[in-house]
C-alpha positions in Angstrom: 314.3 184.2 106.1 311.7 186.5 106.6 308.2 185.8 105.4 306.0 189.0 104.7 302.1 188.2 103.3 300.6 189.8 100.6 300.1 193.7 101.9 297.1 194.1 100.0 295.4 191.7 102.9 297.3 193.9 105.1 296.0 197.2 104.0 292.2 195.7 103.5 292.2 195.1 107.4 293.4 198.2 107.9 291.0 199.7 105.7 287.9 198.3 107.5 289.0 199.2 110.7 289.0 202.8 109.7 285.5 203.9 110.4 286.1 202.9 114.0 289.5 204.6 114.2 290.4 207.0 111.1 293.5 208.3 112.8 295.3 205.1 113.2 293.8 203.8 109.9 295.2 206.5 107.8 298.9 206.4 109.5 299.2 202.8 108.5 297.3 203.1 104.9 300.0 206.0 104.2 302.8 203.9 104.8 301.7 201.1 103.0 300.9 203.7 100.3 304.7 204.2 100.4 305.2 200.3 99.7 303.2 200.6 96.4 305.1 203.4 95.4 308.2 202.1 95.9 307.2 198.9 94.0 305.9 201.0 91.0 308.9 202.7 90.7 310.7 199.5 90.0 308.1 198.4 87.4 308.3 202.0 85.9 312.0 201.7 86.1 311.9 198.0 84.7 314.4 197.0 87.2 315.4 193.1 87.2 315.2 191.4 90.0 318.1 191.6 91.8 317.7 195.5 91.3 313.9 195.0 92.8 315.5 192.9 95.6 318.4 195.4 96.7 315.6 198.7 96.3 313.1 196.8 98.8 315.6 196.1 101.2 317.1 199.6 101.3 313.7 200.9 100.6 310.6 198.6 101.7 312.4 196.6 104.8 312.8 200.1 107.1 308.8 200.5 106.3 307.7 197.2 106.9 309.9 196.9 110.0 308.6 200.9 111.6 304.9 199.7 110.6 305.6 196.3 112.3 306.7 198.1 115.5 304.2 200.4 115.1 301.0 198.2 114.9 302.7 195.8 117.8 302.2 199.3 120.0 299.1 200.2 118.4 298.2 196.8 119.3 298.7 196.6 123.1 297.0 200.5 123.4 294.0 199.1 121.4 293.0 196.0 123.6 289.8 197.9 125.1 288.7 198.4 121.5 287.6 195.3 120.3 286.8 196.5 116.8 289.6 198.0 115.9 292.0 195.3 117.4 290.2 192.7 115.7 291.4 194.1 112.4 294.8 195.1 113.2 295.3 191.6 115.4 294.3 189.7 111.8 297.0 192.5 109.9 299.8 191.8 112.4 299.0 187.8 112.0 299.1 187.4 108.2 302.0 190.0 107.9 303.9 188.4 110.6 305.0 191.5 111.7 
């Protein structure tokens, strides 16, 4: 089992890191952007759980996983920064990407 944190944590790191690195900020606020949209679409489409369940994992899971990936290698590039890796070191923890 896979545990994945509330992304709106996730995103509000992000978000404050972004005046101290917009670029990187905005790539990561975009795909979680995607997440929100994909979970709207099941509330719009009123789909029951196990039709929430098989949408995120076709959907969601490739997203989370490339974001994962991507902020571990964000991460190791961003070491001199200590700003910036502060933020993204506290996202990575509480998403346990």
């Amino acid at each position: 089992m896979t545990i994945f944190y509330c992304m709106a944590h996730t995103r509000r790191r992000i978000y404050y890191a972004e005046s101290n690195n917009k670029q990187l900020s905005s790539y990561a606020l975009s795909e979680i952007t995607k997440l929100y949209a994909i979970e709207q679409a099941c509330k719009d489409e009123q789909l029951n759980i196990d039709q929430r369940k098989a949408r995120r994992q076709k959907e969601s899971v490739p997203i989370l996983k490339a974001l994962g990936e991507w902020m571990k290698e964000k991460y190791k590039q961003l070491r001199p920064n200590p700003l910036s890796l502060k933020h993204l070191h506290i996202a990575l923890r509480d998403g346990k990407s």
